[in-house]
ROTI-428932 format. One record per residue (C-alpha): residue in one letter; z, x, y. Coordinates in pm, whole numbers, plus 50000, padded with zeros to 5 digits. Each point is the difference from the previous one (the first is absolute). Example, Ala and Ser with C-alpha at 12.3 -4.5 7.8 and 13.67 -1.06 7.14 Angstrom:
A507805123049550 S499345013750344 
# end
This chain:
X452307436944995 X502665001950277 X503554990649940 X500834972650259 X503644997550100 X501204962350064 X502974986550245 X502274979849786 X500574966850040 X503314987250051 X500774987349687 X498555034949837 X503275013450228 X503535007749812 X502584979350064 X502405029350069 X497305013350301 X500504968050156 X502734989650281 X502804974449881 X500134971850195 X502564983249836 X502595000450276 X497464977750238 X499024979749728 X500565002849594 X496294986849953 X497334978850168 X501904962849883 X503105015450191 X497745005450318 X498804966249978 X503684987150019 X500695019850275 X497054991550220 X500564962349924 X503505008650117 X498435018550326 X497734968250090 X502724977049932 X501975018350287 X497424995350275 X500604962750066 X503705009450044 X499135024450316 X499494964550221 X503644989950015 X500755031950181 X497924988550250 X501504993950351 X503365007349903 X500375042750078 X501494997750312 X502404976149924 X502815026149801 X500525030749908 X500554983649660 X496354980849979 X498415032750085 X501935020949712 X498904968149767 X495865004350110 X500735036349984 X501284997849611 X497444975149943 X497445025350053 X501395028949854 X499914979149669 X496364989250016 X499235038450121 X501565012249707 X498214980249788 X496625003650196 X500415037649943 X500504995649608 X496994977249970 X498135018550258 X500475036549865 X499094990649627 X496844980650126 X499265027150197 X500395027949694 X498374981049735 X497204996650240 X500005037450079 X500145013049677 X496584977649903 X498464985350257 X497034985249798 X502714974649825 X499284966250089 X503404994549906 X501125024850207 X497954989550298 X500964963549961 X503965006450011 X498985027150301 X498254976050197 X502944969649928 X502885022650116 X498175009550302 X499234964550083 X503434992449949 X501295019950187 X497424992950266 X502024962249973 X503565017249995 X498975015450320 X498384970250178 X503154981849894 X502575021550136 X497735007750329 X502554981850233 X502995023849875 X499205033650228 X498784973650297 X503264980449979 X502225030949993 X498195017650288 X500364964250223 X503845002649963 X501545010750305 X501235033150065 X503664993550052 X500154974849719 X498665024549732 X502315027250151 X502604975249900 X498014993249677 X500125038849884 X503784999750048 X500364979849721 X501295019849681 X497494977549803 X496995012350167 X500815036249954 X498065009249674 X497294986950188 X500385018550389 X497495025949927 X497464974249923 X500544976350262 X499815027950229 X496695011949898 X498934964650019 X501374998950366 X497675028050096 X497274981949928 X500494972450266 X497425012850218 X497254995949712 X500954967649840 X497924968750063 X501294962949981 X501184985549693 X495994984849948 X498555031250016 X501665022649837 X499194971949710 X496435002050026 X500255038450004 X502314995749680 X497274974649855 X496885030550056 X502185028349822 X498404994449633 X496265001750161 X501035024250224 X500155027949682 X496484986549945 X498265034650074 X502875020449839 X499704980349718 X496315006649965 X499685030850070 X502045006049735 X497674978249753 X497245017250087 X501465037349998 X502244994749699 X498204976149759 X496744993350101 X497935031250131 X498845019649727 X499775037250058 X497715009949708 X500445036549787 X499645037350029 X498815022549708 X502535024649944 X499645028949695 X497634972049836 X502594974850030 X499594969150278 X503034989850185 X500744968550219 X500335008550321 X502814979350100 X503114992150345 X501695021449764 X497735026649864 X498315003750296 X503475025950075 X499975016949713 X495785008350052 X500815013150389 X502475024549820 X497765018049770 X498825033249999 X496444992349930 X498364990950336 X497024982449835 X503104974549844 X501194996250334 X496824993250191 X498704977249705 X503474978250012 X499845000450396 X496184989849962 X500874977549785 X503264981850127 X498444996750420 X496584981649862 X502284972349862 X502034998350310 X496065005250190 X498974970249802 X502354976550146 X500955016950332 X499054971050191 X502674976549823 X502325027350014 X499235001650413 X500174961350030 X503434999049812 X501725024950202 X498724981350322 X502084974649853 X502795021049964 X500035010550347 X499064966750186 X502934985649761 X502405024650189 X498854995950327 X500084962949970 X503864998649888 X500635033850341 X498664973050216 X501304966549855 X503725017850030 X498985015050332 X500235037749918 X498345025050175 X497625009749732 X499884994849586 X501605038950004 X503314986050233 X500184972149786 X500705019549695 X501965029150104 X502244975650150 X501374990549712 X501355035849903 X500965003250380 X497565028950050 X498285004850353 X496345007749996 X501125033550174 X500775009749599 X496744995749903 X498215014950293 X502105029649959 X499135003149618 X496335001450080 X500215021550281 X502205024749824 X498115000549745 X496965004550221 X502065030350145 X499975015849645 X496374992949844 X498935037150036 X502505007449747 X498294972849802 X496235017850077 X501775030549872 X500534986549684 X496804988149940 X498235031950081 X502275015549769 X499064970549714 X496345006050060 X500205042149942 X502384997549712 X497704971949841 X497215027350051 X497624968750149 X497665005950282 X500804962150097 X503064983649966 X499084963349896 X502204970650017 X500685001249595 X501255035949995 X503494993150230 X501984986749667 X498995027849767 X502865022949929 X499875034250224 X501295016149630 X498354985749726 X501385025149702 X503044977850021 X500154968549707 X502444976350028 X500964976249728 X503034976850026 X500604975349729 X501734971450159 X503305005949917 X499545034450048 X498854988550389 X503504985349979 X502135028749864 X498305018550330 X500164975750242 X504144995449892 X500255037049976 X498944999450384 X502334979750118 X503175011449879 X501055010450388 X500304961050050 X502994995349725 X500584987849685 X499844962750049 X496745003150192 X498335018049669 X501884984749720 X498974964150141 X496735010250098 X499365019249625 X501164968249848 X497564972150234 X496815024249932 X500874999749641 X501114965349945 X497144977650161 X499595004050316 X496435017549993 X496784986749877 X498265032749935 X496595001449917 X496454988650144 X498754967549858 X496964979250108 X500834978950232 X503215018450134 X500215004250359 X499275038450089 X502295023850066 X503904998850037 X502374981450177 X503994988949988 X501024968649996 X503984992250110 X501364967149956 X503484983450029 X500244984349649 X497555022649813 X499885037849933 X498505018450237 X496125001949776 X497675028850026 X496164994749993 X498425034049866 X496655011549903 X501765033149812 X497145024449895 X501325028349816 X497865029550126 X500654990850349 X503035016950153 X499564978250267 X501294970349832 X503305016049933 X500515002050384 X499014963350004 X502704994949738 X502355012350221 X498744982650284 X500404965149854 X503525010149880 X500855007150313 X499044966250089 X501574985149741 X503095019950028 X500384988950380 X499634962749866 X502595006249742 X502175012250271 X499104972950245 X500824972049778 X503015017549902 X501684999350313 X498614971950245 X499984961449929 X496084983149968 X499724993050325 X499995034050137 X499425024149713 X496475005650014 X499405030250210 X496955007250236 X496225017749868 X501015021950271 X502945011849783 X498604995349683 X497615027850030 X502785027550055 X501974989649658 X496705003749836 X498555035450175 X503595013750006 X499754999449593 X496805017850013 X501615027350226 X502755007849748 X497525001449719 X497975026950169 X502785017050087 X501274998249638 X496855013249855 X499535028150248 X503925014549909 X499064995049628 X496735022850006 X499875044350077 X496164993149914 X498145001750397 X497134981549812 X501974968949938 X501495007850342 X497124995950177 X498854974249803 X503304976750087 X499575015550355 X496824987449996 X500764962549876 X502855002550281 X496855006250282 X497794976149828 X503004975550035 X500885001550305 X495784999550056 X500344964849876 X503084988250102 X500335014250388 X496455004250118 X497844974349835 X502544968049986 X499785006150404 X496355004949965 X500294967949831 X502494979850228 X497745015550326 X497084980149852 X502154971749984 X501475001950288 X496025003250118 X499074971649862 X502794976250087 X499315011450373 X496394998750009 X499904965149869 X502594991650226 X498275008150306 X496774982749889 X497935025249797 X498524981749711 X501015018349691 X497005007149796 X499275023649704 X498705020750207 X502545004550225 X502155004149683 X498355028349870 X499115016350327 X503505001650112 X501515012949638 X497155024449983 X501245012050360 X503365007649895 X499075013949693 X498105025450231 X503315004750205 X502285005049719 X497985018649726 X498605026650280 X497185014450035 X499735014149647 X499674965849810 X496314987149900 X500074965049983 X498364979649762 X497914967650104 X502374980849791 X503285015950165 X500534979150233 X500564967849752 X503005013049939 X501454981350299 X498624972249810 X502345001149648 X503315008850158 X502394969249879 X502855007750187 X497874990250349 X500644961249897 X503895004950082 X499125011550341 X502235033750177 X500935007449677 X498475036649930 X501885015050282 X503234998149847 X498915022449679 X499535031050268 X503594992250205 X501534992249661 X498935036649815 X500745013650346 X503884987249986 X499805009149618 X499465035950029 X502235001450273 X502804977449796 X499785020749672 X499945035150202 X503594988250090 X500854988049652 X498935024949806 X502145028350201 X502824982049804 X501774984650315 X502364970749842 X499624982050335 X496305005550005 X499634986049646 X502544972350080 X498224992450299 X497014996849789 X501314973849731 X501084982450274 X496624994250161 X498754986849649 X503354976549963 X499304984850357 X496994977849885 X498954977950302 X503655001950182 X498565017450310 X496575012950144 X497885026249862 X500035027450248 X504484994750053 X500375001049617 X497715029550016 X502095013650298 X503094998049763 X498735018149764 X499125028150171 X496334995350168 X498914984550374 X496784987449918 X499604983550365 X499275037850084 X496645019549924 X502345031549857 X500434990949601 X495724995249996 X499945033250206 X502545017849757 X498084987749690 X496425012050123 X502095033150087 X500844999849636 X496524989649947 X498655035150116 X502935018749859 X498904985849673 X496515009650023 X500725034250178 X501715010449625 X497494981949806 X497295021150174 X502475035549941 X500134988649658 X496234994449935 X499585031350190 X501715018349779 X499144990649705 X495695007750066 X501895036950051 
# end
């Protein structure tokens, strides 16, 4: 009789593995005050109405008006939002989910006329408005808002496109139903025991050293994505139709314009990170053909590019052991930086384990009133996950800083800057392992991760964002998107990228299929510019430059008081130029140019 190892329900999960979310909201009572609070707010937006361009005065009043209700929109938001992601298959959860978003959907509608009526005020007259000491905490805003002029539509319509916003995360929202809750995945047999082949599991399976466990679990995972690939197709047709509908509405170029705009990026950034990378897949080929000899396979399959390269390694990391690490790591950033971060990842802001229900993976989660909460899925036999721990604290950490030093209005910083706090962190712990080891096993193992890494990170999040950036332009110029045409294009780039050593499976293209970040559209691309600026960022810091480190801190401390690519500029790296993706691939093949000595040396 096989032992059968179970998920754990929610309630089976210790209250000290679970994220405090006192500081939104002491309990579920005190989140029903505060969304009765919320709604009461939204009939007060009217008597702004009309009465912006009048003084510098009324528009600091509207201004303060909705800095309270965003405040409190964030509080109710982010705890409906958590309690939801750390069990989805609540109805309770759901319920208070689906009434914040609908709220908000009302909060928006309500205050539609306030961007409309600012943009309509003449150009002298709000010269003369910003002059006004009483405006000041609020210039950076307003002047964001300005920018959008071109793009905003009368008072009427931007309602109406308020009023679709909660049906507009329809497909998002099911997607994640179905991914998350709904689609079962079935088991693997594994030494006699069967294990659920989970979002979750499905990592840990693609790691292991067995390739019958691998090929089972990929088997296994791709026929429940097979068995609904059609719903899968039809909701990401939504996706995409939903961004081209809102390009064209505003009167953007394209859906890709539309949302690089907001970070000020050109499309020239994003052309140049594809064709860079382009420039450099040989090195990626190389790779590969080096995977497939050292794996000893004649054909390198799609479920053998996880494995470990060095598989007499074990890694096991209690949690707070991950912590000690991960703290250890960081100790080039300063005292305060560790001490407070030591203290969050200690004292409530993670919710550790897998439970059912619980959305996959990891993520960060920075507000202004809460801490700044850490989802995690923390396996202990998976080295991986300590990077990811020191990934989301570098999220974290950048909120912390944010909040810190920038009023609500403009603290939250850009995804585009997000994702060099977070990769930065992983940088120092590699570098931190690799000075405390004289073993060239564990070298090349961490040398190793490092390739895989940037593998992930670099090339396949702008394999990913050229698929979107496919779609989005095929469907724009009149090519129906079908699930065909879905898989047929993926499959081509996975030929492009993987070279011509990869075997595909006839499930491999599905992948293209399960990827959740594709519902918040041009959002991939900023993973490979932000580990790009990372290892270019903590190169500089840890040489032990005081001005490079200060530099740093201040990046994290600006929040959302200036564009991503000037803050970046500050700090040290031009992103508006090809050269930090070119210098990291460089470091790319320096990287696997010693992990291939090192292999080399050891088979003599």
């Amino acid at each position: 009789m096989s032992n059968t190892y179970s998920i754990p329900t929610r309630e089976e999960t210790a209250s000290q593995d679970q994220w405090d979310l006192s500081k939104l909201c002491t309990d579920d009572a005190a989140w029903e005050k505060a969304f009765n609070e919320f709604t009461s707010l939204i009939p007060q937006a009217e008597s702004y109405s009309g009465s912006l361009n009048v003084s510098a005065q009324n528009l600091h009043d509207c201004l303060d008006f909705l800095k309270v209700a965003g405040i409190l929109s964030e509080r109710i938001g982010y705890y409906a939002f958590l309690r939801y992601a750390e069990d989805a298959g609540n109805s309770d959860n759901q319920s208070r989910y689906g009434r914040v978003m609908q709220a908000e959907s009302q909060f928006a509608a309500a205050t539609s006329f306030i961007e409309p009526e600012i943009q309509a005020i003449d150009d002298l007259q709000m010269e003369d408005f910003l002059s006004d000491p009483i405006l000041d905490e609020y210039k950076i805003m307003l002047k964001k808002i300005l920018r959008y002029k071109p793009y905003i539509l009368s008072t009427e319509e931007e309602r109406l496109i308020a009023m679709e916003s909660e049906s507009a995360a329809t497909a998002q929202k099911a997607f994640s139903s179905l991914t998350d809750v709904d689609l079962e995945f079935g088991t693997i047999e594994i030494d006699g025991e069967s294990r659920p082949v989970s979002q979750s599991s499905y990592s840990s399976f693609m790691i292991n050293s067995d390739r019958n466990v691998r090929e089972a679990a990929f088997k296994t995972f791709y026929k429940g994505f097979d068995a609904h690939k059609n719903t899968l197709a039809s909701l990401y047709c939504g996706s995409v139709q939903h961004d081209a509908f809102i390009a064209r509405v505003r009167n953007h170029q394209s859906s890709r314009s539309s949302s690089l705009f907001r970070d000020n990026v050109k499309p020239e950034v994003y052309d140049n990170l594809i064709s860079t990378i382009h420039d450099h897949l040989p090195a990626l080929h190389k790779y590969y053909n080096l995977r497939k000899r050292l794996l000893g396979v004649e054909e390198l399959r799609h479920y053998d590019v996880y494995v470990p390269l060095i598989d007499s390694i074990k890694s096991h990391h209690t949690f707070d052991e991950a912590i000690e690490v991960v703290i250890e790591s960081l100790a080039p950033l300063g005292s305060e930086y560790t001490q407070t971060l030591q203290s969050g990842l200690k004292g409530g802001w993670v919710d550790k384990y897998e439970n059912k229900g619980k959305r996959s993976g990891a993520f960060s989660a920075g507000s202004f009133i809460g801490d700044p909460y850490i989802l995690m899925n923390f396996k202990e036999d998976v080295l991986r996950d300590v990077f990811t721990l020191a990934h989301e604290a570098g999220h974290s950490m950048h909120s912390y800083y944010s909040v810190k030093s920038n009023p609500f209005q403009h603290y939250n910083y850009t995804i585009f800057e997000a994702e060099v706090a977070s990769t930065f962190n992983e940088q120092l712990l590699a570098h931190h392992l690799l000075k405390n080891t004289d073993d060239p096993t564990m070298r090349a193992y961490i040398i190793g991760k490092q390739i895989d890494d940037i593998i992930a990170t670099i090339y396949r999040q702008t394999m990913f964002a050229e698929f979107e950036h496919l779609t989005h332009e095929a469907y724009e110029s009149g090519t129906p998107l079908t699930l065909d045409y879905f898989r047929t294009t993926y499959r081509a780039l996975l030929e492009q990228y993987f070279g011509p050593d990869m075997v595909f499976e006839e499930e491999s293209d599905l992948e293209g299929l399960r990827i959740p970040h594709f519902y918040r559209a041009f959002y991939v691309y900023k993973y490979a510019t932000g580990l790009s600026a990372a290892i270019a960022l903590s190169q500089k810091v840890l040489n032990g430059n005081e001005d490079d480190l200060g530099d740093y801190l201040s990046f994290l401390c600006s929040g959302g008081s200036e564009y991503p690519l000037d803050s970046l500029k500050k700090a040290g790296v031009d992103m508006s130029t090809p050269k930090p993706v070119e210098d990291a691939l460089a470091y790319f093949s320096a990287l696997l140019e010693e992990f291939e000595t090192l292999l080399t040396q050891q088979e003599t």
